[in-house]
C-alpha positions in Angstrom: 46.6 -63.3 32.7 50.3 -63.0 33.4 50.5 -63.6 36.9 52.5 -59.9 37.5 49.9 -58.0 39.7 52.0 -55.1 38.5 51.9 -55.4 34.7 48.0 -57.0 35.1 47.3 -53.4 36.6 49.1 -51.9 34.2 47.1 -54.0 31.1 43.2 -52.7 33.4 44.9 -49.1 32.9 45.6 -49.5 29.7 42.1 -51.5 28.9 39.9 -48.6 31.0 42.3 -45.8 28.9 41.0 -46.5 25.4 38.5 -44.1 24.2 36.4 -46.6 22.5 33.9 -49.2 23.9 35.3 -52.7 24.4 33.7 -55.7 25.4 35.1 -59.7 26.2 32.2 -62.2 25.8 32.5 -65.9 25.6 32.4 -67.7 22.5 30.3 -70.2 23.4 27.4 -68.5 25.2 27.9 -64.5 24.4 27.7 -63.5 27.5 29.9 -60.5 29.3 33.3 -61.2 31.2 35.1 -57.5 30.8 34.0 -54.4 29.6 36.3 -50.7 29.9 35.4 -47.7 31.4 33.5 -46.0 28.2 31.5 -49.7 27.6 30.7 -49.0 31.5 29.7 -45.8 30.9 27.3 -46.2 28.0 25.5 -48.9 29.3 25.3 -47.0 32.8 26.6 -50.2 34.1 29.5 -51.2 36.3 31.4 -54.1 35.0 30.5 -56.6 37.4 26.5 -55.5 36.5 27.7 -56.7 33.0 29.3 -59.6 33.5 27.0 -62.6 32.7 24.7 -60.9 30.5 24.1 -60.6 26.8 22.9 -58.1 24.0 19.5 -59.2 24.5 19.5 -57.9 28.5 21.1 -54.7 27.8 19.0 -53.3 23.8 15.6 -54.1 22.7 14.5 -57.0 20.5 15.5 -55.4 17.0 18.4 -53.8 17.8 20.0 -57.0 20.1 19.1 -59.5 17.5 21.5 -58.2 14.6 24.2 -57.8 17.1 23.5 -61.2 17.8 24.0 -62.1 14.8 27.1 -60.3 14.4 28.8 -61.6 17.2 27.8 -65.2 16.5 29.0 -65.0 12.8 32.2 -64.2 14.2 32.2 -67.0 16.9 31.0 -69.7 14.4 33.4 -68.7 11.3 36.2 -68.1 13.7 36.8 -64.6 11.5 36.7 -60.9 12.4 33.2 -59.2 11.5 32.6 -55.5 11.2 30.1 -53.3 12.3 28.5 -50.9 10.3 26.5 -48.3 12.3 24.1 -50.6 14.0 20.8 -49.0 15.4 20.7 -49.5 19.0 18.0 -48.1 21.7 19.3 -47.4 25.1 17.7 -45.5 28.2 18.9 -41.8 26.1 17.3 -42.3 22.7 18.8 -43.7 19.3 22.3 -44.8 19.1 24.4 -46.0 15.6 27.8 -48.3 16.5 30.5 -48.9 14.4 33.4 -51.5 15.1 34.8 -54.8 14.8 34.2 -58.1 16.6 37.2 -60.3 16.9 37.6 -63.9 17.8 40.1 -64.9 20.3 41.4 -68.0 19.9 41.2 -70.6 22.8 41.6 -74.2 23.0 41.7 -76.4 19.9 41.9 -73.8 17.5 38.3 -72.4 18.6 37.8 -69.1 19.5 37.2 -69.0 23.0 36.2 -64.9 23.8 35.1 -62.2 21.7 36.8 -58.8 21.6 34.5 -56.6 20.6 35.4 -52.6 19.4 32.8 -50.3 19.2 32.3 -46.5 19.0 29.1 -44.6 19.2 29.2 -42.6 15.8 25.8 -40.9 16.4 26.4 -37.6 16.5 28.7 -38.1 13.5 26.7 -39.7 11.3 24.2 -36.8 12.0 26.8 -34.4 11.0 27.3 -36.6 7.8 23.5 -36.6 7.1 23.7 -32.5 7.4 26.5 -32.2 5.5 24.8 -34.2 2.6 22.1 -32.3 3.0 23.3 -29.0 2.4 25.5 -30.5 -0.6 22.2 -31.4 -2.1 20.8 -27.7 -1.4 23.9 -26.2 -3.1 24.2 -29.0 -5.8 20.8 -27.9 -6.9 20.1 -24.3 -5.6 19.0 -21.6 -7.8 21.4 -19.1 -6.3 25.3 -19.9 -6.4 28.1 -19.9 -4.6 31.8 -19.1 -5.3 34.9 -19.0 -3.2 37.7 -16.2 -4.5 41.5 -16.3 -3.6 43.0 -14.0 -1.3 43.1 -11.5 -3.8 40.0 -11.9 -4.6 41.3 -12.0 -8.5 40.8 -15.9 -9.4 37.8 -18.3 -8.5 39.1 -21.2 -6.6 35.8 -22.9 -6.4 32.0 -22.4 -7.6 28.8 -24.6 -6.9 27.5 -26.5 -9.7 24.4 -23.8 -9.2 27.2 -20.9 -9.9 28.2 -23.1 -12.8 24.8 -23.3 -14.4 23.8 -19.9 -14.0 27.3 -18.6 -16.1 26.8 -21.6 -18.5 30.1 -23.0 -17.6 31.0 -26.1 -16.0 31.9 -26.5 -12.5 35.7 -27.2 -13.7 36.3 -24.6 -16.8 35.6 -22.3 -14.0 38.5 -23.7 -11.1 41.2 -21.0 -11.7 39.8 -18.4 -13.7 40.1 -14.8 -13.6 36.9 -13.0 -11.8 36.7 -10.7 -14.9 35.5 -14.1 -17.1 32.4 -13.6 -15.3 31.9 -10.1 -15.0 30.3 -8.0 -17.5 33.1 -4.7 -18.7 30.9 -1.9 -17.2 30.5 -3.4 -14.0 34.1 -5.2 -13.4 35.6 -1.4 -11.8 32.4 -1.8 -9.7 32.8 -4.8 -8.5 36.6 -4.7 -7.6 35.5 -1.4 -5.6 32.6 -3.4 -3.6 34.8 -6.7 -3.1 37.3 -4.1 -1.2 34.1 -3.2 1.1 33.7 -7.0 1.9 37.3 -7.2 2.8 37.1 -3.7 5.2 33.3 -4.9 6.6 33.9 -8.3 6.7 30.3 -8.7 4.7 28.5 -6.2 2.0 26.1 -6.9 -0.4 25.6 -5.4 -3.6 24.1 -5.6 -7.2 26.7 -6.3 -10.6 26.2 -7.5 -13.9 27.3 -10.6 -14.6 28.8 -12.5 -17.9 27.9 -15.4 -19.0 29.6 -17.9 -21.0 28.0 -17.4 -24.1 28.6 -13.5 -23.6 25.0 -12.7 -22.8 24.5 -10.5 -19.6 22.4 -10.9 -16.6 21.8 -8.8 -13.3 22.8 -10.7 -10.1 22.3 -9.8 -6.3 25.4 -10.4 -5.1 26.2 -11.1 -0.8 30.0 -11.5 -0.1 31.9 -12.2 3.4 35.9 -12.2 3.6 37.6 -15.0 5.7 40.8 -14.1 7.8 43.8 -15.9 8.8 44.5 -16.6 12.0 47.1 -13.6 11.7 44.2 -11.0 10.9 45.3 -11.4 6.9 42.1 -12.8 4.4 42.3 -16.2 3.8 39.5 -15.7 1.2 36.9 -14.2 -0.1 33.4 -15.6 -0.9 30.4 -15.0 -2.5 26.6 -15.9 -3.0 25.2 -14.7 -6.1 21.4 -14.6 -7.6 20.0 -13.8 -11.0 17.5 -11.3 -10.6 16.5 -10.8 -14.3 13.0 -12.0 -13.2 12.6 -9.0 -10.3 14.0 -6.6 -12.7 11.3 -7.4 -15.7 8.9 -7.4 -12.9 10.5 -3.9 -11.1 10.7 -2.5 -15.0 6.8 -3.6 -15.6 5.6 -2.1 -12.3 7.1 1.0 -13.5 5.9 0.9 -16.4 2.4 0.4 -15.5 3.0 3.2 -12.6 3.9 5.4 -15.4 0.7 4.6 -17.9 -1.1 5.1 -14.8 0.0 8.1 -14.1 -0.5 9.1 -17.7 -4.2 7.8 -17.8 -4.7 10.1 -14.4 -3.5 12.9 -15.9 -5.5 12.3 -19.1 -8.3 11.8 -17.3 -8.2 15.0 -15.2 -7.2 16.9 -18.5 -10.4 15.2 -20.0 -12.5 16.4 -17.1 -11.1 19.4 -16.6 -11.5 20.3 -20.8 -15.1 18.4 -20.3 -15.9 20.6 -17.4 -14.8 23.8 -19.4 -16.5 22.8 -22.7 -20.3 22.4 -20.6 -19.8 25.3 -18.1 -19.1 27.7 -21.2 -22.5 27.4 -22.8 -24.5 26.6 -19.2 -22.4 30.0 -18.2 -24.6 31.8 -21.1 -28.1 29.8 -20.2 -27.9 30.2 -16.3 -26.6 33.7 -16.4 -29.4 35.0 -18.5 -31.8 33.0 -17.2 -30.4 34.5 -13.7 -30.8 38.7 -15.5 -34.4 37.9 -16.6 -35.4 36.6 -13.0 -34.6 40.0 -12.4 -36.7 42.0 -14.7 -40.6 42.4 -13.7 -42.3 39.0 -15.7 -45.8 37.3 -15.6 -45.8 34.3 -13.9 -45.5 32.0 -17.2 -42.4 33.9 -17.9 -41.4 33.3 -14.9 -42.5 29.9 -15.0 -40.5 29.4 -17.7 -37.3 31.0 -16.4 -37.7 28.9 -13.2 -37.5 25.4 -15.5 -34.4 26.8 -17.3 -32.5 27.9 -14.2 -33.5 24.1 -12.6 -32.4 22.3 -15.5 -29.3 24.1 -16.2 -28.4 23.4 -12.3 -28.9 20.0 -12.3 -26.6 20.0 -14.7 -24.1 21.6 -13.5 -24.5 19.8 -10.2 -23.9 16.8 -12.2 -20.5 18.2 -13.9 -19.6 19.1 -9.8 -20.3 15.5 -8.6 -18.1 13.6 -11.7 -15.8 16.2 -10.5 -15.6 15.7 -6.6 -15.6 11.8 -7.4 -12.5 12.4 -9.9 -11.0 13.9 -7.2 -11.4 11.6 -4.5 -10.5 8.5 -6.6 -7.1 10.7 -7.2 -6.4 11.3 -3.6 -6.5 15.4 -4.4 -9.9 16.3 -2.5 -8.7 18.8 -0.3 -10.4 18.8 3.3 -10.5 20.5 6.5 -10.6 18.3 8.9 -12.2 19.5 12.6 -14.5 19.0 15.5 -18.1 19.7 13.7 -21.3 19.9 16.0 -23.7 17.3 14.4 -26.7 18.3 15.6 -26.0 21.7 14.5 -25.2 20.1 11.3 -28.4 18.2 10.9 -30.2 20.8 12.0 -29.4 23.5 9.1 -29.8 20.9 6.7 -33.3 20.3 7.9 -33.7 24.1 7.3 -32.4 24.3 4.0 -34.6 20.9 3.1 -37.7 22.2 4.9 -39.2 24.0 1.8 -38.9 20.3 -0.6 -40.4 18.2 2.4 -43.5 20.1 2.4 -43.8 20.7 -0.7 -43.4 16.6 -1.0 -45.3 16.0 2.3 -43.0 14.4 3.8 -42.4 15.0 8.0 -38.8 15.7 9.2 -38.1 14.8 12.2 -34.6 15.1 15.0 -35.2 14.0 18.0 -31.5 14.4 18.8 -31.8 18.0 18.3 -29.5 19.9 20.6 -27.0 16.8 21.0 -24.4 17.3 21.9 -22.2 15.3 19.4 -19.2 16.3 17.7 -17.1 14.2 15.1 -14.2 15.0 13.2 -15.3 16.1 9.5 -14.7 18.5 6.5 -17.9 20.9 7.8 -18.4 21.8 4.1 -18.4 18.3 2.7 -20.4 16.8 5.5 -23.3 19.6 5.3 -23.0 18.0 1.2 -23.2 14.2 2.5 -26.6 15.4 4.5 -28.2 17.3 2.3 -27.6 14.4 -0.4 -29.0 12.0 2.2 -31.9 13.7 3.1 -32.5 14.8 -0.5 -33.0 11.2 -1.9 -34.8 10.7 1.5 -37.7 12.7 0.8 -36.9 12.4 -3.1 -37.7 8.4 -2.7 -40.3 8.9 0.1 -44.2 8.3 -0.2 -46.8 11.6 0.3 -47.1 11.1 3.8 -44.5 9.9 4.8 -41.8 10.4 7.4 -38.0 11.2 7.8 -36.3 10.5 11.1 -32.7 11.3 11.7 -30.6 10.3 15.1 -27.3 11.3 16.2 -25.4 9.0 18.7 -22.4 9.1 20.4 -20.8 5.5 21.5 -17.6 7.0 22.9 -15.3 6.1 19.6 -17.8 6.9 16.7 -20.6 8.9 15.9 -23.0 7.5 14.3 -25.6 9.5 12.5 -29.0 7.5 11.2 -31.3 8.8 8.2 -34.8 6.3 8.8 -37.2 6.8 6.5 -40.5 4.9 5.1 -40.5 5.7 1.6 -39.7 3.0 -1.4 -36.8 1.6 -0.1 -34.4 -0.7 -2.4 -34.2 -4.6 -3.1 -32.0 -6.9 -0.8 -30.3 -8.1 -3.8 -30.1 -4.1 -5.1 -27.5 -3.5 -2.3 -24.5 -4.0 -3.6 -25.3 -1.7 -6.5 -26.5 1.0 -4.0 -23.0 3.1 -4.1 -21.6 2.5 -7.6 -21.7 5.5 -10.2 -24.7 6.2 -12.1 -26.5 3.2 -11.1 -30.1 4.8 -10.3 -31.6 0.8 -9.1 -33.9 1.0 -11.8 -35.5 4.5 -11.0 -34.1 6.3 -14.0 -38.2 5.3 -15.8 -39.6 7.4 -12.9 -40.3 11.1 -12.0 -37.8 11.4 -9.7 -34.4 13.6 -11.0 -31.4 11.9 -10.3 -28.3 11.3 -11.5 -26.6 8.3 -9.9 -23.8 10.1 -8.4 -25.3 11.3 -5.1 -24.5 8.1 -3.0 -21.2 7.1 -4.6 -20.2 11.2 -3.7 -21.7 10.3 -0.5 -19.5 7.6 0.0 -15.8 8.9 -1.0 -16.9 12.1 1.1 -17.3 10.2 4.1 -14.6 7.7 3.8 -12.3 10.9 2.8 -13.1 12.0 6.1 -12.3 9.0 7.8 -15.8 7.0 8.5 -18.1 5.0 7.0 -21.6 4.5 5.6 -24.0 1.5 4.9 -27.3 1.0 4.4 -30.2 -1.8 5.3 -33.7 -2.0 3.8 -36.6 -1.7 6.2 -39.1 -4.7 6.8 -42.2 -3.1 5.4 -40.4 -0.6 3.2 -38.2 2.2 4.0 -34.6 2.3 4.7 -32.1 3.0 7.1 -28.6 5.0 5.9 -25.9 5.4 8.6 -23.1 7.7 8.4 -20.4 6.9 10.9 -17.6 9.4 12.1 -14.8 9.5 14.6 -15.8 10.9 17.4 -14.7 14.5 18.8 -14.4 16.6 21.7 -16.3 19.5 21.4 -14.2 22.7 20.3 -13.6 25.5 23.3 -16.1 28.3 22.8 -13.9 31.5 21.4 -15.6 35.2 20.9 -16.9 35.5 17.2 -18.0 38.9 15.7 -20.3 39.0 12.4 -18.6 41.6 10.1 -21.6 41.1 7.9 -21.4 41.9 4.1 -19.7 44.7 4.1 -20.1 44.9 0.4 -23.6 45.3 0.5 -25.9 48.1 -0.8 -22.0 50.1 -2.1 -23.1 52.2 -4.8 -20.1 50.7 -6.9 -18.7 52.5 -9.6 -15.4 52.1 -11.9 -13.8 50.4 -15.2 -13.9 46.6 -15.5 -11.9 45.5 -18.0 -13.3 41.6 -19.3 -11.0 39.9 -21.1 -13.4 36.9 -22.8 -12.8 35.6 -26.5 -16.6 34.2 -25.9 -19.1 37.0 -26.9 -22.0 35.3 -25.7 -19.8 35.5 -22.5 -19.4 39.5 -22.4 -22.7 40.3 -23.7 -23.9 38.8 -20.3 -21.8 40.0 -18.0 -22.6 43.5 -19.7 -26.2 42.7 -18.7 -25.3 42.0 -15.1 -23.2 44.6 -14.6 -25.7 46.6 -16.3 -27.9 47.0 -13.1 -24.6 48.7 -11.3 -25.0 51.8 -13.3 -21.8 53.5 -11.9 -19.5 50.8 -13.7 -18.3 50.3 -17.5 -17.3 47.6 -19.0 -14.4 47.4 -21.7 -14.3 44.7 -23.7 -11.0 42.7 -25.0 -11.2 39.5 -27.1 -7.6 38.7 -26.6 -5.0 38.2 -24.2 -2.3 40.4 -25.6 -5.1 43.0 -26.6 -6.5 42.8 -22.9 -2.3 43.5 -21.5 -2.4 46.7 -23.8 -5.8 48.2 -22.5 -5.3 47.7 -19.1 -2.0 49.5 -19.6 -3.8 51.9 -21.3 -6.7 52.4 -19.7 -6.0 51.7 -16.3 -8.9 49.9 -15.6 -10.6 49.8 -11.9 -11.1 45.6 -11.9 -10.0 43.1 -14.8 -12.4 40.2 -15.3 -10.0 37.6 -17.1 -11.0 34.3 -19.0 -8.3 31.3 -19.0 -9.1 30.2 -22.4 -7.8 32.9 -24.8 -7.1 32.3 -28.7 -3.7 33.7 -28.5 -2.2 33.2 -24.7 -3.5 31.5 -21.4 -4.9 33.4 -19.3 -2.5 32.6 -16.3 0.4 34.1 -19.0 -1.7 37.3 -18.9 -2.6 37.2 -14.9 1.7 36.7 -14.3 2.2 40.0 -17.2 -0.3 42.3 -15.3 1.0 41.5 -11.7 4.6 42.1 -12.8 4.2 44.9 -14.8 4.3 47.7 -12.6 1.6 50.2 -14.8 -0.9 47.2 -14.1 0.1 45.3 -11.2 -2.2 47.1 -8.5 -4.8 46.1 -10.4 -7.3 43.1 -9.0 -7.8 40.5 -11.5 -10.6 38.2 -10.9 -10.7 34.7 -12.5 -14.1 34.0 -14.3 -13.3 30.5 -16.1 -15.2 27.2 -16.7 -11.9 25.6 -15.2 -13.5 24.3 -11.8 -10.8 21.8 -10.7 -9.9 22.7 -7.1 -5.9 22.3 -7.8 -6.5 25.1 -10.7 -8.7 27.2 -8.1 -5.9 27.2 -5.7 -3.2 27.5 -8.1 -4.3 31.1 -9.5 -5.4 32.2 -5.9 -1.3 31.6 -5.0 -0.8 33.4 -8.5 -1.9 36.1 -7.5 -5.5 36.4 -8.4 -8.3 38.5 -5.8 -11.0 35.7 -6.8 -12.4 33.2 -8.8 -15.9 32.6 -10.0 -16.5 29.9 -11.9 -18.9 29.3 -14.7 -21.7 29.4 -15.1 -21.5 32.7 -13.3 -23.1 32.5 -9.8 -24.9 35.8 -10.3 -25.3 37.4 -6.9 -21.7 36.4 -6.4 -20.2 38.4 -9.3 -22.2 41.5 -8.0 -20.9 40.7 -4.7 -17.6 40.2 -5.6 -17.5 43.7 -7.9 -19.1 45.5 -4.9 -16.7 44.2 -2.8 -13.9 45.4 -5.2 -15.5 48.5 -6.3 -17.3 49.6 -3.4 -17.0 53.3 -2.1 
């Protein structure tokens, strides 16, 4: 060294001071003489734990053997050699070096030491790799990306994704005005939202966009400002994506929500003119099937009358059931949903069903009579799921046979089991059991049916919130299960029976029928033929019906919603607002059984409606009701 212990410390200071790794190694046998403060500290070794040792004591096999190499390249050529991020494995993971070894030269011209530079560039090279990578993403990224000037006017920069989406290149775009890009109706637009990124800091918004060729495209566009250190923007940038894809697929999804939407309301028009078009004729067979039941005939007349009556109500049971399914496949099945007793349930369908079971000799039987079960249900729609059930059940049973129902409660659910030994179905039948007019192969037989009764079943209960399955018997049978959230049962409230108050009323009055169908009025002239204090006045039009009951004043107005010359709702809203006619009750008697029509002309304004064909005892009621002294 120099020989000045002053400027010798002064040279260690300086030596331990530089921020790199430096080592001294002899020439001749690469081993360690110095090493500074950051070769120390890398190594985790003090200089004198150095000294004396080479690459291959201090970095495994692969990674000592190339520096090696390095270091005696530059020992046997007498000539610097650089190191290019060198893999290395110390005590901490991976490393990658960079430097330079440097021959010092000794006696005779021959290097004597080795200076050797090196920094750890790991966590930059890292950085690099990053850096490249999300170049790569934005080189080739579907969205793209552009940075604006201060002003947000001009586009300093764009990815080569912004590029290709505008059709320019990445350079005819460096400097040009934002409005190159913008399509004309949306430029005022996007100047207004580029101010909101400025004031938020962030905002993203939709804009339609202008291509090169001067085609247009909708873009979903995310902006961010950039301030100066001063609080001023620095710039403005923006990520942009075409959305014509989502758009074509937004604009098809409403387009199919619309034809759906059209094909509902088709199809409830259909049913609702299909449901008119059969009720008017049944109206004419039932209702005068009903008057001759009660005139004094033999028993073949009777007979007769009683094959009629059944015929015409399966029927019209049929048209109710393609109905109620229409409904619950629309989401419009109005229920009333509340705690229901089912044993109470049960047990007045059992009485209702009694008469068929004997007659079929089949045994009903409820053990769980008296439960005290109570699920949450529609109770009008549920007594329809049970009689349904236990009508196919003794329908489908054997002469002799046996119907067991149980109710159980299992704290969550209610479960209610129909277990009979009659016919039973096919395994391989069961997927067909609940789909529309699919009798199983029964439609050959004696048995009536229609095919509707379990799929009705089945929307009813799921309406309602449960579920229902079925399982064939071993032996023959089968087991149905209709499952039901469970409920507390109601608090018992004081209930007084009013009774019918319209019974035995010796009514009497003017009932003004307003029917274009003259099948229609010669049979409610019939019925109302056994109340011999009542005329009826008959009017085949709408306007015609306005002008007698103006006239005439009539007691009741029986009114028809099909009428040649105006709907019969147009002539329910004249009579209520027309103060000569407006205290008059108007009952609806119309084919029209939709529920949503039902309830519509009861908020109209109407007293009742009876649909058609004409429940018999329930027009009498009804008039009594109405006419009653």
């Amino acid at each position: 060294m120099t020989g000045d212990p002053g400027a010798e410390a002064l040279l260690d200071a300086v030596f331990d001071a530089i921020p790199s790794m430096v080592f001294v190694q002899r020439a001749s046998d690469l081993t360690y003489v110095r090493a500074n403060a950051a070769g120390q500290q890398f190594h985790g070794l003090s200089e004198a734990e150095l000294t004396g040792k080479t690459v291959f004591d201090l970095f495994p096999p692969e990674g000592a053997t190339r520096l090696h190499e390095l270091q005696t390249e530059a020992a046997s050529n007498n000539r610097s050699v650089r190191v290019a991020e060198e893999v290395v494995v110390t005590q901490d993971g991976l490393h990658y070096l960079s430097g330079q070894i440097v021959p010092l030269e000794g006696a005779g011209g021959q290097p004597g030491l080795l200076l050797t530079v090196i920094r750890d560039v790991t966590e930059q090279r890292g950085l690099r790799a990053t850096s490249v990578a999300w170049s790569d993403i934005i080189e080739n990224a579907e969205w793209g990306v552009a940075v604006l000037s201060s002003d947000g006017l001009r586009l300093e920069r764009v990815s080569p994704g912004f590029a290709r989406m505008h059709r320019f290149t990445v350079d005819e775009l460096a400097g040009r005005p934002r409005e190159d890009i913008v399509a004309p109706e949306s430029r005022e637009e996007l100047h207004r939202m580029l101010d909101v990124v400025l004031e938020r800091g962030h905002h993203s918004f939709e804009c339609v966009h202008l291509r090169k060729d001067r085609t247009t495209f909708p873009a979903l566009v995310v902006g961010s400002a950039v301030g100066g250190t001063d609080g001023s923007p620095r710039y403005r940038h923006i990520s942009i994506q075409d959305i014509s894809s989502l758009k074509e697929t937004q604009a098809q999804l409403h387009a199919a929500r619309v034809e759906a939407q059209r094909a509902n309301q088709a199809k409830s028009e259909f049913l609702s003119r299909m449901s008119h078009e059969l009720r008017t004729p049944l109206n004419v067979i039932l209702g005068f099937a009903q008057v001759l039941q009660l005139d004094e005939l033999s028993p073949g007349q009777s007979e007769s009358v009683g094959h009629i009556l059944q015929a015409g109500r399966h029927l019209l049971a049929l048209i109710d059931d393609v109905l109620d399914i229409s409904r619950i496949e629309s989401g419009k099945m109005a229920l009333s949903i509340e705690p229901v007793a089912m044993g109470d349930a049960v047990e007045d369908v059992l009485k209702l069903m009694q008469p068929l079971a004997d007659e079929r000799g089949v045994t009903l039987t409820h053990p769980s009579r008296g439960c005290g079960c109570h699920a949450f249900a529609d109770r009008q729609r549920l007594k329809q799921v049970l009689l349904n059930l236990v009508t196919n059940a003794i329908k489908y049973n054997t002469r002799g046979g046996s119907l067991v129902i149980e109710c159980a409660d299992d704290g969550a659910r209610v479960h209610i089991s129909f277990i009979d030994d009659g016919i039973g179905f096919p395994e391989d039948a069961l997927g067909r059991l609940f789909v529309p007019f699919d009798r199983l192969g029964r439609e050959a037989t004696e048995v009536e049916g229609t095919g509707l009764g379990l799929s009705l079943c089945k929307g009813l209960v799921e309406a309602m919130g449960g579920t229902i399955d079925a399982r064939a018997r071993p032996g023959g049978g089968s087991i149905f299960t209709v499952q039901l959230n469970r409920a507390d049962a109601p608090a018992l409230t004081g209930h007084v029976d009013g009774g019918h108050a319209a019974a035995g009323r010796a009514s009497r009055g003017v009932v003004l029928y307003v029917e274009d169908n003259l099948a229609n009025f010669k049979l409610i002239e019939q019925v109302l033929s056994r109340r011999p204090g009542i005329s009826v006045i008959p009017a085949m039009q709408g306007s015609l019906g306005l002008q007698l009951a103006r006239d005439h004043h009539p007691d009741l107005v029986l009114l028809d919603l099909h009428l040649p010359d105006m709907k019969g709702d147009e002539v329910l809203q004249r009579l209520l607002r027309d103060p000569m006619t407006a205290s008059i009750p108007v009952v609806i008697a119309s084919a029209d059984a939709t529920q949503r029509q039902v309830e519509r002309l009861l908020r109209m304004g109407a007293r009742a409606y009876l649909t058609k064909p004409i429940d018999v005892p329930r027009l009498l009621e009804t008039v009594d009701e109405l006419l009653g002294d």
